[in-house]
C-alpha positions in Angstrom: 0.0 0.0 0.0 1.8 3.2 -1.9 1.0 6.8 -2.1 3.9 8.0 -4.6 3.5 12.0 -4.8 6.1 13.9 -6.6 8.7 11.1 -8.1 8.8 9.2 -11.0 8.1 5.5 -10.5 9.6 2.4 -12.9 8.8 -1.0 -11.7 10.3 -3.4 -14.6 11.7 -6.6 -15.0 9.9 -8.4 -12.5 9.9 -11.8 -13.4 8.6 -15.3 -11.4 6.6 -13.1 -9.2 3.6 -15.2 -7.6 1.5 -11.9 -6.4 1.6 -8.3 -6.7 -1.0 -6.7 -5.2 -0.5 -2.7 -5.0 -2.8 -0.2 -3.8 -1.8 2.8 -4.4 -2.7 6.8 -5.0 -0.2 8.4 -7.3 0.2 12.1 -8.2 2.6 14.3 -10.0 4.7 11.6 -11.7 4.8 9.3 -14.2 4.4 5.5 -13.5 5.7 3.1 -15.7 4.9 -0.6 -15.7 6.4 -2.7 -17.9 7.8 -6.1 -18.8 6.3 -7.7 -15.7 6.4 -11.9 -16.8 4.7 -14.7 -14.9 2.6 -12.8 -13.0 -0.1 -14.9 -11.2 -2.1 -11.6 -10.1 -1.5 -8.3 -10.5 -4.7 -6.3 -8.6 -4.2 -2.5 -9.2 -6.7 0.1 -7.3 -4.7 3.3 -8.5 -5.5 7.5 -8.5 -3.7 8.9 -11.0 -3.2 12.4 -12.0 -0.7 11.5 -14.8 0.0 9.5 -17.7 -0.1 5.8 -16.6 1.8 3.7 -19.2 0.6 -0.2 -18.8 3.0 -2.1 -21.3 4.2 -5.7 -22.2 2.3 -7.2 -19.2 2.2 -11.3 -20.8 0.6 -14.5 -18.9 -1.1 -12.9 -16.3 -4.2 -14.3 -15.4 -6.1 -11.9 -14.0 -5.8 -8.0 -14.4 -8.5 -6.0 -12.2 -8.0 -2.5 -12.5 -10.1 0.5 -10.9 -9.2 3.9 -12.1 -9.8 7.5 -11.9 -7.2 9.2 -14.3 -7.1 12.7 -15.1 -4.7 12.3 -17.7 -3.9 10.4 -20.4 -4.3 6.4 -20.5 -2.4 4.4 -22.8 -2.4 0.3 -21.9 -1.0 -1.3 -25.0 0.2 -5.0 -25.8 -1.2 -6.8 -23.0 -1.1 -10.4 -24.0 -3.6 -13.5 -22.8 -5.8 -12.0 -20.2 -9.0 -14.0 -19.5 -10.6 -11.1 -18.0 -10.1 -6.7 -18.0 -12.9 -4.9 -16.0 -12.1 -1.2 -15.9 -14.8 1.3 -14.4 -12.9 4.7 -15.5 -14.3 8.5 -14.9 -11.8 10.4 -17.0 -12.1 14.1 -16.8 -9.9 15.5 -19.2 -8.4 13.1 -21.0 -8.3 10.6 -23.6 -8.3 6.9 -23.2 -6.6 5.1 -25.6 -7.4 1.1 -25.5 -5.9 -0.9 -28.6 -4.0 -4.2 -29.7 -5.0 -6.0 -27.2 -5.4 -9.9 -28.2 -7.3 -13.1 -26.7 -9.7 -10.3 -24.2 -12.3 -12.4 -23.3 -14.2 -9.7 -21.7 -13.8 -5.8 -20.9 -16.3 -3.5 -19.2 -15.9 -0.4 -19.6 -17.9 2.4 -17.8 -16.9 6.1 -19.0 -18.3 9.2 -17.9 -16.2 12.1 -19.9 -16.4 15.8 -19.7 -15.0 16.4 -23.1 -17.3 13.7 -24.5 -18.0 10.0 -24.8 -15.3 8.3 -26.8 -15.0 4.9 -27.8 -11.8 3.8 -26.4 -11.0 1.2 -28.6 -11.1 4.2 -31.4 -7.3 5.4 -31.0 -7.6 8.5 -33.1 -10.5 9.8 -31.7 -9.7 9.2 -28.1 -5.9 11.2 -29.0 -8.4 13.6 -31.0 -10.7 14.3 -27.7 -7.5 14.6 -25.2 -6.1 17.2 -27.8 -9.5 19.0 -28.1 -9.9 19.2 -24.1 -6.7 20.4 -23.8 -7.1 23.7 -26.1 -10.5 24.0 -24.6 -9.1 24.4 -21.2 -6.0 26.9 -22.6 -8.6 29.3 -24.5 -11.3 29.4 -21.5 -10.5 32.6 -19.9 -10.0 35.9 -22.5 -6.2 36.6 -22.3 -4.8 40.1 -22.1 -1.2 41.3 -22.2 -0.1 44.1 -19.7 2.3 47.0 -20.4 5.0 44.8 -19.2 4.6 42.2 -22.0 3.2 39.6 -19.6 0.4 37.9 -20.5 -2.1 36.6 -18.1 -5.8 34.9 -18.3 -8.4 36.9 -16.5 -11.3 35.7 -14.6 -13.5 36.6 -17.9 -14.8 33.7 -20.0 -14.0 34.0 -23.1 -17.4 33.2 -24.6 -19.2 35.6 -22.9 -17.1 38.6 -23.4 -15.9 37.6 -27.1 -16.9 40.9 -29.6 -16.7 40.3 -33.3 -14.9 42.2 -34.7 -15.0 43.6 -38.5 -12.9 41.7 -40.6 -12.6 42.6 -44.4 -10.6 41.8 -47.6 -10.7 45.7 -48.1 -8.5 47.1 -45.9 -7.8 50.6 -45.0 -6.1 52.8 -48.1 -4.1 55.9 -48.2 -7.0 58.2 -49.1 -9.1 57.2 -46.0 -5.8 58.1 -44.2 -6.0 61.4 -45.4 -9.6 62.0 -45.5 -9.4 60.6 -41.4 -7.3 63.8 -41.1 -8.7 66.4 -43.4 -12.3 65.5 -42.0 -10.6 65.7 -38.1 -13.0 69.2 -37.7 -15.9 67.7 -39.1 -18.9 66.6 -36.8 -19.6 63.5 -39.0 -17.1 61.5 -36.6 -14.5 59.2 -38.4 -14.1 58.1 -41.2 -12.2 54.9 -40.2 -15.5 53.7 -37.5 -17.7 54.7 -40.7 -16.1 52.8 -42.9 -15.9 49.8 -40.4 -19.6 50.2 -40.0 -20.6 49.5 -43.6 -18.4 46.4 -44.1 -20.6 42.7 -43.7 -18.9 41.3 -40.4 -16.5 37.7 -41.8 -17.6 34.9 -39.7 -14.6 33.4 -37.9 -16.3 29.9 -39.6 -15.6 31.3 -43.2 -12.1 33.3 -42.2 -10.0 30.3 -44.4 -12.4 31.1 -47.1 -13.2 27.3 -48.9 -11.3 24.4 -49.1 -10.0 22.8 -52.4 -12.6 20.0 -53.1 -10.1 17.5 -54.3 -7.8 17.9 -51.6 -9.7 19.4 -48.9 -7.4 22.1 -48.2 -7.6 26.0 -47.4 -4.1 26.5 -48.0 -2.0 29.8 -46.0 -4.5 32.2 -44.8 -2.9 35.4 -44.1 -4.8 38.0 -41.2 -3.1 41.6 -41.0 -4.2 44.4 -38.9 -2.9 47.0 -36.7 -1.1 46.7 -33.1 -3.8 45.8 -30.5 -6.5 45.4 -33.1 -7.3 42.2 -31.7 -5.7 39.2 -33.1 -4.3 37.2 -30.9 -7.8 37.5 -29.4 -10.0 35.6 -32.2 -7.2 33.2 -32.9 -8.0 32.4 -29.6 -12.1 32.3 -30.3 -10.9 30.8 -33.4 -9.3 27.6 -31.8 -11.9 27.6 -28.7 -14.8 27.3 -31.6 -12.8 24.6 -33.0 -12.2 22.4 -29.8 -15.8 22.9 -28.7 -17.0 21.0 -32.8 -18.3 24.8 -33.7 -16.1 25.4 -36.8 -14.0 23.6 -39.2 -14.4 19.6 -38.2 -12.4 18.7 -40.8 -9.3 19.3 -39.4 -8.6 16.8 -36.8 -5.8 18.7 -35.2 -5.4 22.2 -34.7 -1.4 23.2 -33.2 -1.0 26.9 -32.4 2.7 28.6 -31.9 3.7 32.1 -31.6 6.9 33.5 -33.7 8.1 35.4 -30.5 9.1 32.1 -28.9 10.2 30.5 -32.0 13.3 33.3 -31.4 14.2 31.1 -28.8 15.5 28.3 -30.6 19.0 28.6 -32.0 19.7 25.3 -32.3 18.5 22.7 -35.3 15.1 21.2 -34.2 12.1 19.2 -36.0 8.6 19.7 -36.8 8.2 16.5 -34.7 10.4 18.3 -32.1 8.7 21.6 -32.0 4.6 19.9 -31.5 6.0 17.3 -29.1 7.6 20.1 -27.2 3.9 22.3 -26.9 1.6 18.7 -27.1 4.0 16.1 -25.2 0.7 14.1 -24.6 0.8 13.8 -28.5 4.1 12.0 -28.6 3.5 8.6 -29.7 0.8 10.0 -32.0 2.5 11.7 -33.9 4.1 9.0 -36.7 0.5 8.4 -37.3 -1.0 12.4 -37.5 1.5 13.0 -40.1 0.1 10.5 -42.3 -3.0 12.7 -42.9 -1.5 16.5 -43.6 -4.9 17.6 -44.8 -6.2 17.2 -41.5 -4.2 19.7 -39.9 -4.4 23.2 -39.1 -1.1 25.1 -37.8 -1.2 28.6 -36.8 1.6 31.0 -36.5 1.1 34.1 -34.6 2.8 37.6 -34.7 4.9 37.2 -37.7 5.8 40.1 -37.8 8.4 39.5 -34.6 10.3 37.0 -36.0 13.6 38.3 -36.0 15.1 35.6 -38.0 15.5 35.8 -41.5 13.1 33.6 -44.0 14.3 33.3 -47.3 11.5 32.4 -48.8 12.8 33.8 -52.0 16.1 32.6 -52.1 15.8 29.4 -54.5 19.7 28.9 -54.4 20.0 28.3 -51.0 17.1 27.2 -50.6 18.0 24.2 -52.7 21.0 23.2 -50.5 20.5 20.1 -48.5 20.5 21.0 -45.0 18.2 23.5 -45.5 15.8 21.3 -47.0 13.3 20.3 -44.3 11.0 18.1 -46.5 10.1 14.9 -43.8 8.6 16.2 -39.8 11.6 14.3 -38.2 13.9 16.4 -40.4 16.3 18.8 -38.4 17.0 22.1 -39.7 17.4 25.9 -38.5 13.5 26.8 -37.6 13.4 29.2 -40.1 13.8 26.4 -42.6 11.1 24.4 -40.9 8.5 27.1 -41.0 10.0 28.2 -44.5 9.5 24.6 -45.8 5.9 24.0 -43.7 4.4 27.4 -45.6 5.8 26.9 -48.9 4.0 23.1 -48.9 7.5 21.0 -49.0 6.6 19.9 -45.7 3.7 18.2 -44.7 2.2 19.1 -48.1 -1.5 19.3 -48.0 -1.8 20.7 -44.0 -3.5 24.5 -44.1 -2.3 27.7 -42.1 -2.8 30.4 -40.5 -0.6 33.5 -40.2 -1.3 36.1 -38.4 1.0 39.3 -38.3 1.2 43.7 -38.5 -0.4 45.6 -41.1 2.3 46.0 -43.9 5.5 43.8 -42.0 4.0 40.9 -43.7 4.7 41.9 -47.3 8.6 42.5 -46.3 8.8 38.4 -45.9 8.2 37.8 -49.5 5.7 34.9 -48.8 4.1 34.4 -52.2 2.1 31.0 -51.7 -1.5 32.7 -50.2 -4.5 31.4 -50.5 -6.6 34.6 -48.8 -5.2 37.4 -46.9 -8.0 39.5 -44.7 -7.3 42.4 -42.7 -9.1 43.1 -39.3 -10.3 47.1 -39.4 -11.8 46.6 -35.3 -15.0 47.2 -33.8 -17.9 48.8 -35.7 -20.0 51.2 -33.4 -22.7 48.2 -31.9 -19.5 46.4 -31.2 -18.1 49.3 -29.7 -21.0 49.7 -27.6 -20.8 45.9 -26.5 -17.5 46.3 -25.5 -18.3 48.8 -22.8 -21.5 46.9 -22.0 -19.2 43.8 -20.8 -16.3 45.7 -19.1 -19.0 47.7 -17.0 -21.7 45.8 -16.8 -24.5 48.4 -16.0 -26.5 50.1 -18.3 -26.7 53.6 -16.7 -22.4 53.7 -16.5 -22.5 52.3 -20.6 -24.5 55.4 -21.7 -22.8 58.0 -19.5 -19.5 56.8 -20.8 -20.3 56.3 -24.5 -21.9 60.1 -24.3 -18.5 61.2 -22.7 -16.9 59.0 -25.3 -18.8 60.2 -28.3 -18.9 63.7 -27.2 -14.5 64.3 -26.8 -13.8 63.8 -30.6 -10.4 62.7 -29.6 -11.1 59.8 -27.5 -13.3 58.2 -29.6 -11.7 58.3 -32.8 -9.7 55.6 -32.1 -12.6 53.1 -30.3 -12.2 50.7 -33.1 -8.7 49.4 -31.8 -9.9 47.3 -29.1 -6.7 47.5 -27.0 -7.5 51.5 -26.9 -11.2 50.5 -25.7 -9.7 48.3 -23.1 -7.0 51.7 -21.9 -10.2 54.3 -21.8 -12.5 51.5 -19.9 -9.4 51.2 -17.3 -9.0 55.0 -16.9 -12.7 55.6 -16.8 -12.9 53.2 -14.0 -10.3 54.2 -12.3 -11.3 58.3 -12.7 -15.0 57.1 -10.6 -13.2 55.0 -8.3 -11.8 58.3 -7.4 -14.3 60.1 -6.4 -15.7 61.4 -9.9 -18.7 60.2 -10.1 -20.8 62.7 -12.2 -21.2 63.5 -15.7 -19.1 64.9 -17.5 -16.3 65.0 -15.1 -14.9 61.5 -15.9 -10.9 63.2 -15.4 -9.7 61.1 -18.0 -7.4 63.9 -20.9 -6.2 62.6 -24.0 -2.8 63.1 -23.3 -3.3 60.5 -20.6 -5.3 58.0 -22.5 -2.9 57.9 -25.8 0.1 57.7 -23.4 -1.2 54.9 -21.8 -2.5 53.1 -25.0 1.0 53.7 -26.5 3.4 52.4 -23.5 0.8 49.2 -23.8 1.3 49.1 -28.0 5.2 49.1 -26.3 4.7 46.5 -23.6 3.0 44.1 -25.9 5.9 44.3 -28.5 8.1 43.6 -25.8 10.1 46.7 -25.3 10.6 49.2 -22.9 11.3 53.2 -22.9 14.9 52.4 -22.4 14.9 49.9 -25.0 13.1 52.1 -28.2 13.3 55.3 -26.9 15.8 56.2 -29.8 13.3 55.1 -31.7 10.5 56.7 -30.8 12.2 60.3 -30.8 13.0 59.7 -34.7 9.6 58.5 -34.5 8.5 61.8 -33.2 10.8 63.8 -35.4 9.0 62.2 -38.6 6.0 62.9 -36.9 6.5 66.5 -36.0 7.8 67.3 -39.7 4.5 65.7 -40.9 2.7 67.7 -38.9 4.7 71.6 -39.8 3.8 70.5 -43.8 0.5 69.2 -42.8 1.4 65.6 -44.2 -0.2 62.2 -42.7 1.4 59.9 -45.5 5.2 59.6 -45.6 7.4 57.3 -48.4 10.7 55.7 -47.9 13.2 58.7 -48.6 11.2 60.5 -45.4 11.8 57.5 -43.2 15.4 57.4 -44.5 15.8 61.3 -43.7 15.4 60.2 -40.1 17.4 57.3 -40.1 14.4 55.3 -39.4 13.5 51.3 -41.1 10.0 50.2 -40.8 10.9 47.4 -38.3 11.3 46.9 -34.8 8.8 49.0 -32.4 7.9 51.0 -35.5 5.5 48.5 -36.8 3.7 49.0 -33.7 3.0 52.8 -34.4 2.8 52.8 -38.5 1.1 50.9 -40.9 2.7 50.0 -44.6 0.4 50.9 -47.4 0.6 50.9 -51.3 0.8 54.5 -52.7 -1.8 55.6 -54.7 0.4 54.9 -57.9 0.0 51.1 -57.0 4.1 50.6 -57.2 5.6 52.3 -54.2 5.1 52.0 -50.8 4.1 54.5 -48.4 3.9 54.8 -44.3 1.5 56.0 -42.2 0.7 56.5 -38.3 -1.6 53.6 -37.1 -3.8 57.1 -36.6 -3.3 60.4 -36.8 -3.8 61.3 -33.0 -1.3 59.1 -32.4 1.1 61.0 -34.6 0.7 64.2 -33.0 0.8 62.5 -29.7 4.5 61.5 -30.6 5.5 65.0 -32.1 4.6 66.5 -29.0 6.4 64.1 -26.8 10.0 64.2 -29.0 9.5 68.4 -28.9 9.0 68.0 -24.8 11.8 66.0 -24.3 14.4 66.9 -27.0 14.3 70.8 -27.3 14.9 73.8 -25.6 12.4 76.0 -23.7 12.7 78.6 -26.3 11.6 75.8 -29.2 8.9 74.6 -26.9 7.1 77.8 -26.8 7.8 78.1 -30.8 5.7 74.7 -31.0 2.9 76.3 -28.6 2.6 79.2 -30.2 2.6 78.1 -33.5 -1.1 77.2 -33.4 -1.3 81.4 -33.8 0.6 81.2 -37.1 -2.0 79.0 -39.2 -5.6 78.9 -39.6 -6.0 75.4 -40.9 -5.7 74.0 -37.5 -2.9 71.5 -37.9 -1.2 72.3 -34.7 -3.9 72.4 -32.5 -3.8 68.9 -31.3 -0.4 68.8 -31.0 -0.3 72.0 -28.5 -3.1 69.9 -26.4 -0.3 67.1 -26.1 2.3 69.5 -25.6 0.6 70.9 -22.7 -0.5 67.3 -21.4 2.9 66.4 -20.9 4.3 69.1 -19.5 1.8 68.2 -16.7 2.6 67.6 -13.1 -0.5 66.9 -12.0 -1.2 63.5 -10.3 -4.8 63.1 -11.7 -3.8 64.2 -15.4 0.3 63.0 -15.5 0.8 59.4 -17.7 2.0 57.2 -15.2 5.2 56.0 -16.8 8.5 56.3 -18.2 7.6 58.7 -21.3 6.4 61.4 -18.9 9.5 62.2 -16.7 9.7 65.8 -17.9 12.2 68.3 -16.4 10.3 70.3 -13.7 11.8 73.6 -15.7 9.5 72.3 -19.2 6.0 72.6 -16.6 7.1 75.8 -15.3 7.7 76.8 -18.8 4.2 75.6 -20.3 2.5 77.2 -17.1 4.0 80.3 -18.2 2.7 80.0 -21.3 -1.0 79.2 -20.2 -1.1 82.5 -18.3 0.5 84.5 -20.9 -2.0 82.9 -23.7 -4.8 83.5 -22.0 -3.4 87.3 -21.5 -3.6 87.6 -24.9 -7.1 86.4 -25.8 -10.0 89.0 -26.8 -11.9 89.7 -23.2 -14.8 90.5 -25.1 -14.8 87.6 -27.7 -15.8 89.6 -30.4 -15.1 87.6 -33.2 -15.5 83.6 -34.1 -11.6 83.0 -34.3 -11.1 84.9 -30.9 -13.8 82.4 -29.6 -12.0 79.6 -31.4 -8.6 80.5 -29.6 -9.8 80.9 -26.1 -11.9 77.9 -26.4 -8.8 76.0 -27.9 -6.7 77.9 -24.2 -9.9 75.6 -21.9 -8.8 72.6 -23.8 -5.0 73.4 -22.7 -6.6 73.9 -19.4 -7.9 70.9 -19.5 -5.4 69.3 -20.2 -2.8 71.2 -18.0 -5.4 69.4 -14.8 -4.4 72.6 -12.5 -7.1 73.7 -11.0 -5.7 76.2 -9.5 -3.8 77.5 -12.3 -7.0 77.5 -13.9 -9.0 79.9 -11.5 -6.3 82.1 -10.6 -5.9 82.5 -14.7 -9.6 83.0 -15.6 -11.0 84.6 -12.4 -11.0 87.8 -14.0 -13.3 86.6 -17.0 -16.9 86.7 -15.3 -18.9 87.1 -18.3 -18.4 84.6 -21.4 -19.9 85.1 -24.5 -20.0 82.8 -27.0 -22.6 83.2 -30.2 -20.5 82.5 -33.0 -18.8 79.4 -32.9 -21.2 76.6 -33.0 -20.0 74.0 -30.2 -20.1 70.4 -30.1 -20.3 67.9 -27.4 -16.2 67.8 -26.6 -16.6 71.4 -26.6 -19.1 71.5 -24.0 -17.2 69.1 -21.6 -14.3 71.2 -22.0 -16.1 74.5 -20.8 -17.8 72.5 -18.2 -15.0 70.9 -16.8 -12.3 74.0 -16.8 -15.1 76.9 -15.7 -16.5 75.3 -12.8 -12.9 75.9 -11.4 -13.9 79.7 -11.3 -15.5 80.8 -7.6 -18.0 82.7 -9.5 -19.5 83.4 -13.7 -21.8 86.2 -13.7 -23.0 85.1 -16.7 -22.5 82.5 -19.9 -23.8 83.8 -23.0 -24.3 80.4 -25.4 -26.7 82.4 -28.0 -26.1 81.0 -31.9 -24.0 78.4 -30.6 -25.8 75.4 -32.6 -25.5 73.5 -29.0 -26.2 69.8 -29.3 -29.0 68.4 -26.9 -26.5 66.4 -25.4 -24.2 69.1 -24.7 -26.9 71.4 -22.2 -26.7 68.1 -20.5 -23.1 68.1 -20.3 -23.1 72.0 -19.5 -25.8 71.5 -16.0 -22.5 71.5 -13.7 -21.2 74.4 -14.8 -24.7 76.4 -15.8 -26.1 76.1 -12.3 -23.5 78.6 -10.9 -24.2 80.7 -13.4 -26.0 83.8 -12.2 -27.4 84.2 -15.8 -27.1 82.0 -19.0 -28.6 82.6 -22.4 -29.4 80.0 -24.7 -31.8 80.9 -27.5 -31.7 80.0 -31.0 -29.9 77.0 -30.4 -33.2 74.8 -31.5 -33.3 73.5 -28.5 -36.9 73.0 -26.0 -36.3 76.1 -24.1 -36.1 79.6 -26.7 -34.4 81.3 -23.5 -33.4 79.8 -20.1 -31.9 82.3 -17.1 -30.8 80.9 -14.4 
C-alpha cells in the first residue's frame, strides 16, 4: 500500500513473481509498468493524476484494474488475459485502448467531460484529449499588460468575445487622409464609418473554402494594426474549433507564436517543436502525419520573428541541409517554417498566419490562399464592448456620451486594445471620487500615453529599449505635422534614419501608394502622430523651441497644430490626476514651469470681449490646454477675472461643452454664460448642467433646443 506523490516510478523486469498486489494513490509523476512476466495476479486500485503507461504485461491471469485518471491512458500490448474490467471517470483526458489480443471480456464504464469516446477508437480518443486540452488553454479571455506579460483573466472567453470587422478591403491611403482632413468635421470618423458598412466575416468562413479534391484551405494570411485584436479571435478561433463549432475537418489544430520561435537557436524538428507544446501527443505523432490535410497550424505575430526567412532565395534554398522536407527532419527553424508554408513539408496541412499591417509583405511569402485584414469594432461592437467591461446600463450610456462627445477619445474606439485603456481609466477616474457626468478626469494626453506604453509593452520593449526610436519617430511625426502631411514614403523614413521594423510596426502601418508601385507609411492614426510630435519636442528641445511649438497654433488657420499643442501641454503636466503614469512622462520640472508660463500668458492675450468667431475659437482651444494642463488652480487664478463669457458665433459640439464644463467650474464665481447662436447639441446642455447652475445668468436661444431662452 503506496501513495507515490512527486517522483517518477519504474517498476520493470519483475519476473517469477507469484502476487503483486498494489494499492496505491499516485500524483505528480509518471508511473511506468512494464515487462512484468509470470505474474499470477497483478490487482491495481490506482488514483492517478498523470499518464499511466501499462505495457508488455504477458501470462497474467487476471488483471482488475479500478481507475480515476485525469490524464492520459495508454495500456498497450497486454497479451492473454482472461478477464479486464475497468470502471474509469476520466475528466480531461483521452483513453486510448488498442491491440489488445485473446480479451475475453472488458467493461468499460466512461463518464467524460469532453465527451463520450470509444476507447477502442485510437484517433479519436488522441483527437478528444487534444481538443480538451485547447478548450481548457482558451477558456478565460487573455490580455497582455504593459509589461509584455500575458495573463488569463477571470473573464470567459465566450461571454465577453466581440466580433470584430474583418474585411478583404482594408484601410487605403486616401481614408488616411480623408481621417485627417475630415478631423474638424462633426460627421465623426471616417475609419468607424467605414468599419460600420463592411458585412462582419464569420470566424467559420475566415479560411475562405477548401480545395474540393484535396480538402485544403491553404495559407490564410490576417493583418491588422497593433492591438486590433488578433491574438484575441485566434484564440475564439481555436476555442470554436475544440468545442465542434467550426472547421471539423481538421482533426488537429497546433498553435505557436513567432516570439518564442526566437528562442530556438539550435536545429530542431517539426516532430520536435509539436512534441515540445503537445508532449501528450508524442507517440501519436508518426500516425498524424500520415494525414496533412487534416491539420491546421497557426503561426502568430509574424511580424516579430527576428530571423531571416528566405523564402525567395531558391539557391540556397535548394542546399540540402536546409531542405526540411520529412517532420523528423532537423534544420534551422526558419527552414522548418520556411518549408511547412511553402508546402514542402507536410504538403496538404492549411495555415494560419497572423502578423502587423504592412510587415508581412517585407517576408516575401508568395504561396497565399486569402489574406484579410481586421479594421476593429464597428460602433454596436463598440458599444458591447463597454456593456461587458462595465456591466451596467446607466455607467454604458454616461461613458459612450462622454466618449462620443471628446472627438479625440473616440476616434480611435475601433482598436480594441485603446477601448480596453479608456475603460481602465474611466474606471479608475469614478473609483476616485468622480462620479458625475461629464467630469470623468480622464485627458487625452493620458489616454494615448497609456495606449501607446501598452502598444510598447505588448511588443516587448521598454522606454529604455526604443526610446531612440520613438524620438525619430516623433521627429518624422513632427515634420509631418509643420507640412500638414499624414502619408510619408521611404526617402522620409530614410531622412530620419528610421526602417520600418522593430517597435515601428507598432505605431505605423505600410500601405501601397496611390500609384499602386511604391510603398508608403502612415501612423496607425493620426492622434497618435501628434501624440508623438509633441512628446519628441518636450523631451528633445529647448524651452525657447517649446514655446515656438505652442505658439505656433497662432501662425495658421488650418488647424494643424492644435492637437499637437493639447499634447504639448499634457505632458508638461505635473498633475497627479492628469500625469501618464510611466516612463515617457519624466519631464524636467523647468519644461511645466515653462508651459504654465505660457497658459497665463496665452490666456493674457485672448480677446476679453470675444468679439469675433476666431477669438472664440482661440480661447476655447486655451480651456482645452486647461484641461489638459489638470491645475485647478492654475486655472481659477488664470480665468478669475473673466466673469462674463460670450460665446454666439462658434457653433459647439459635445467635446466642446465638456471642456467648458470641466475648466469653468474651477472659477469661484461666472456672472454670466452667454451660449446664444452656438448650434448647441441636446447632449451638450446636458453636459453643461454643472457648470450652468452657478451661473448667475445664461442665455441660450436659437440653439433649437426646448427652451427659446433659459436664465438661471
Amino acid at each position: 500500500q503506496t501513495s507515490w506523490r512527486d517522483s517518477t516510478v519504474d517498476i520493470r523486469d519483475i519476473s517469477n513473481a507469484s502476487d503483486v498486489s498494489t494499492q496505491a494513490s499516485w500524483r505528480d509523476s509518471t508511473v511506468d509498468i512494464r515487462d512484468i512476466s509470470n505474474a499470477s495476479d497483478v490487482s491495481t486500485q490506482t488514483s492517478c493524476d498523470w499518464t499511466a503507461d501499462l505495457r508488455d504485461i504477458s501470462n497474467s491471469s487476471d488483471v482488475s484494474t479500478q481507475t480515476s485518471w485525469d490524464s492520459t491512458a495508454d495500456t498497450r500490448d497486454i497479451s492473454n488475459f482472461f478477464a479486464v474490467s475497468t470502471q474509469t471517470s476520466w475528466d480531461d483526458s483521452a483513453a486510448d485502448i488498442k491491440d489488445i489480443p485473446n480479451i475475453s471480456k472488458v467493461i468499460t464504464q466512461t463518464p467524460w467531460s469532453a465527451s463520450n469516446a470509444d476507447v477502442k477508437d485510437t484517433p479519436k480518443g488522441v483527437e478528444l484529449r487534444h481538443k480538451h486540452h485547447l478548450q481548457k488553454l482558451t477558456k478565460k479571455l487573455k490580455f497582455t499588460l504593459v509589461t509584455g506579460r500575458q495573463f488569463a483573466s477571470d473573464c470567459p472567453l465566450d461571454e465577453n468575445y466581440i466580433d470584430l470587422t474583418i474585411a478583404g478591403s482594408p484601410f487605403t491611403v486616401e481614408m488616411i487622409e480623408n481621417e485627417w482632413k475630415d478631423r474638424r468635421q462633426d460627421h465623426g470618423s471616417t475609419f468607424i464609418k467605414y468599419i460600420k458598412e463592411q458585412p462582419v466575416l464569420q470566424l467559420n468562413m475566415l479560411l475562405g473554402t477548401n480545395d474540393t479534391e484535396t480538402g485544403r484551405f491553404g495559407t490564410t494570411v490576417v493583418v491588422g494594426e497593433a492591438g486590433i485584436g488578433k491574438s484575441t479571435m485566434v484564440q475564439k478561433l481555436i476555442q470554436d474549433w475544440s468545442q465542434g463549432k467550426i472547421y471539423q475537418s481538421f482533426k488537429f489544430v497546433f498553435q505557436f507564436q513567432f516570439p518564442r520561435l526566437n528562442l530556438i537557436y539550435w536545429k530542431t524538428s517539426l516532430t520536435d517543436l509539436v512534441r515540445e507544446n503537445y508532449p501528450y501527443l508524442d507517440d501519436a505523432l508518426e500516425h498524424l502525419w500520415k494525414k496533412p490535410e487534416k491539420i491546421l497550424f497557426v503561426f502568430e505575430d509574424l511580424n516579430q520573428f527576428q530571423k531571416n526567412i528566405h523564402f525567395n532565395n531558391a539557391e540556397r534554398n535548394a542546399e540540402p541541409q536546409h531542405q526540411c522536407l520529412d517532420p523528423n527532419s532537423y534544420c534551422l527553424i526558419t527552414d522548418v517554417v520556411r518549408c511547412l508554408i511553402q508546402g514542402e513539408l507536410l504538403k496538404g496541412c492549411s495555415i494560419l498566419i497572423t502578423s502587423r499591417t504592412g510587415k508581412f509583405d517585407s517576408f516575401g511569402i508568395t504561396a497565399i490562399n486569402r489574406k484579410v485584414q481586421i479594421l476593429g469594432f464597428a460602433p454596436d461592437a463598440i458599444r458591447q464592448y463597454f456593456h461587458n467591461y462595465f456591466r451596467n446600463e446607466q455607467t454604458v450610456s454616461d461613458v459612450i456620451k462622454y466618449i462620443k462627445a471628446n472627438d479625440t477619445l473616440y476616434r480611435m474606439c475601433y482598436n480594441p486594445l485603446y477601448c480596453l485603456t479608456l475603460c481602465s481609466l474611466l474606471e479608475s477616474s469614478r473609483a476616485q471620487g468622480v462620479q458625475e457626468m461629464p467630469l470623468f478626469h480622464t485627458t487625452s494626453t493620458q489616454a494615448v500615453s497609456t495606449y501607446i506604453i501598452n502598444l510598447i509593452g505588448r511588443s516587448g520593449y521598454t522606454f529604455e529599449s526604443c526610446s531612440e526610436d520613438l524620438l525619430k519617430l516623433g521627429a518624422l511625426a513632427y515634420d509631418g505635422c509643420c507640412k500638414n502631411l499624414v502619408v510619408f514614403n521611404r526617402n522620409q523614413l530614410g531622412s530620419h534614419n528610421m526602417n520600418f521594423a522593430n517597435v515601428i510596426t507598432a505605431l505605423m502601418m505600410e500601405f501601397q501608394g496611390k500609384d499602386h508601385e511604391s510603398t508608403v507609411y502612415a501612423f496607425n492614426h493620426f492622434i497618435i502622430q501628434h501624440y508623438l510630435a509633441a512628446l519628441q519636442r518636450i523631451r528633445t528641445t529647448t524651452e525657447n523651441k517649446l514655446l515656438e511649438s505652442l505658439n505656433a497654433e497662432h501662425t495658421t488657420t488650418d488647424g494643424r497644430f492644435t492637437l499637437l499643442s493639447r499634447f504639448l501641454v499634457g505632458l508638461a503636466s505635473n498633475n497627479s490626476t492628469t500625469k501618464p503614469d510611466w516612463e515617457l512622462a519624466n519631464i524636467d520640472p523647468a519644461v511645466n514651469k515653462c508651459v504654465s508660463g505660457w497658459l497665463t500668458n496665452y490666456s493674457k492675450r485672448c480677446d476679453p470681449n470675444l468679439e469675433s468667431k476666431k477669438s472664440e475659437e482661440t480661447f476655447l482651444n486655451l480651456l482645452y490646454c486647461f484641461h489638459e494642463f489638470g491645475d485647478a488652480e492654475l486655472t481659477r487664478v488664470t480665468l478669475s477675472s473673466r466673469n462674463k463669457i460670450p460665446f454666439m458665433k462658434y457653433h459647439l459640439n459635445g467635446a466642446d461643452c465638456v471642456i467648458l464644463s470641466s475648466t469653468l467650474m474651477a472659477i469661484d464665481k461666472l456672472e454670466e454664460l452667454d451660449l446664444r447662436c452656438c448650434d448647441l447639441p441636446d447632449e451638450g446642455v446636458q453636459f453643461l448642467l454643472p457648470v450652468l447652475h452657478k451661473c448667475k445668468t445664461v442665455r441660450l436661444p436659437n440653439n433649437d433646443l426646448p427652451a427659446n431662452n433659459v436664465s438661471f
